[in-house]
Every structure is written in C-alpha cells, then in structure tokens.
C-alpha positions in Angstrom: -51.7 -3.5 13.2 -53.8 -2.6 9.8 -56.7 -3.5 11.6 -56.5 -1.7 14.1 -54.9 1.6 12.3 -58.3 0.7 9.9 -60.5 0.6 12.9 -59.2 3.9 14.7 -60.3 6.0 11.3 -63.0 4.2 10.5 -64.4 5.4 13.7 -63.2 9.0 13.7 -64.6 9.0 10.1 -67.8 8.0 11.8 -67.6 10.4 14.6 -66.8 13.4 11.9 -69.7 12.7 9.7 -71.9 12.9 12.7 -72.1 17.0 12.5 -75.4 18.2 11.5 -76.2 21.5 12.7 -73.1 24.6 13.5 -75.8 27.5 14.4 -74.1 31.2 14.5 -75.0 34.3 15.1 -74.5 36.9 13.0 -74.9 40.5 12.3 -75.0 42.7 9.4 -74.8 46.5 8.9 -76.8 48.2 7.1 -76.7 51.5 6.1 -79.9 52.0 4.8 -82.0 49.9 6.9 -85.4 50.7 7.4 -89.1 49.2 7.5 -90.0 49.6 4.0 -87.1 46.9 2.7 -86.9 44.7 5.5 -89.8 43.2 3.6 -86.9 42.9 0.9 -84.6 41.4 2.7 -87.0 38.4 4.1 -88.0 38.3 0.6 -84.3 37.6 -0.2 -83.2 35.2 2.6 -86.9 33.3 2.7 -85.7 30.6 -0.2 -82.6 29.8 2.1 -83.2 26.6 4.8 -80.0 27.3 6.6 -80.8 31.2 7.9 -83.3 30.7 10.8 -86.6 32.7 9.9 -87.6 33.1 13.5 -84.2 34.4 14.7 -84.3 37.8 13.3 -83.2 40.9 15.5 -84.0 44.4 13.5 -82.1 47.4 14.9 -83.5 50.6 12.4 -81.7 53.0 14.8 -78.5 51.3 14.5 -78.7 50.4 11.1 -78.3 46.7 11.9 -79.7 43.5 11.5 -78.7 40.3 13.4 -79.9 36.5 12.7 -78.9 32.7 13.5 -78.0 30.4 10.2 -77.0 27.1 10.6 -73.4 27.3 8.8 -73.5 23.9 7.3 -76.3 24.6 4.9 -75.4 28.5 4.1 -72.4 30.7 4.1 -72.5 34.1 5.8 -70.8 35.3 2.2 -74.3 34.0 0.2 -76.9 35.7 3.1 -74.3 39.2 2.5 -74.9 38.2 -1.9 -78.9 37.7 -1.5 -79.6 40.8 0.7 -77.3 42.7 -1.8 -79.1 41.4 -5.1 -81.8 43.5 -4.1 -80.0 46.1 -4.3 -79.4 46.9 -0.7 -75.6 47.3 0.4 -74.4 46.2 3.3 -71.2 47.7 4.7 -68.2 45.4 5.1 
C-alpha cells in the first residue's frame, strides 16, 4: 500500500515539475505613450528573459501596449515596476 501511495506521487511530482513555459498575453495602458519613450520602455523590459522581445504590439492612438511573457520567469507585477522606474505610469 506505501508503495504504491509512494509511486502515485512520485509520478505526479514528476508530471508537475515538467512545466516549463506558461506564455500570456498581456496589455498595458498607458497614458502617455508615445514614440519618443517606447525606446524607454524596451530599455526597461530588455534585461528581463521571460517578456518576449519580438511580441510587442504598440498602439500610440490608444495609449496601449500589448506583449507575450512567459509567466514562469516574470510576473506581470515586475514588467508594470520596470516600465514605471522610468518614470512612465501606467494606469491600473
């Protein structure tokens, strides 16, 4: 009976650990998004592996910007922290 009870969570242990990758979309507003700091905010989110560079979407009408990030190397909360640290808020 131990051995199997052992056996059953030894293999959905396995099974867990086998997550590598959660990729999300998500999208930020802005307010005062425009050309001149989206070189700010790659600046900000470059030194991050989990936001994917490529993914960008910029929306300067709409004051938004949307981009993929793979949620088991970053939070949403730290991209939101290192776009503000430049000094650029981001409405909540």
């Amino acid at each position: 009976m131990r051995c199997a009870m052992f056996a059953a969570l030894s293999a959905a242990l396995a099974l867990a650990g086998c997550r590598r990758e959660d990729v999300r979309a998500f999208t930020l507003e802005i307010p005062g998004l425009n050309p001149s700091n989206r070189v700010l905010i790659v600046e900000a989110l470059s030194k991050y592996n989990g936001v994917r560079k490529d993914s960008y979407r910029w929306d300067f009408d709409a004051k938004t910007l949307s981009l993929e990030y793979d949620s088991m190397q970053i939070a949403k909360e730290n991209i939101r922290q290192a776009i503000e640290a430049k000094k650029i808020p981001i409405r909540r």
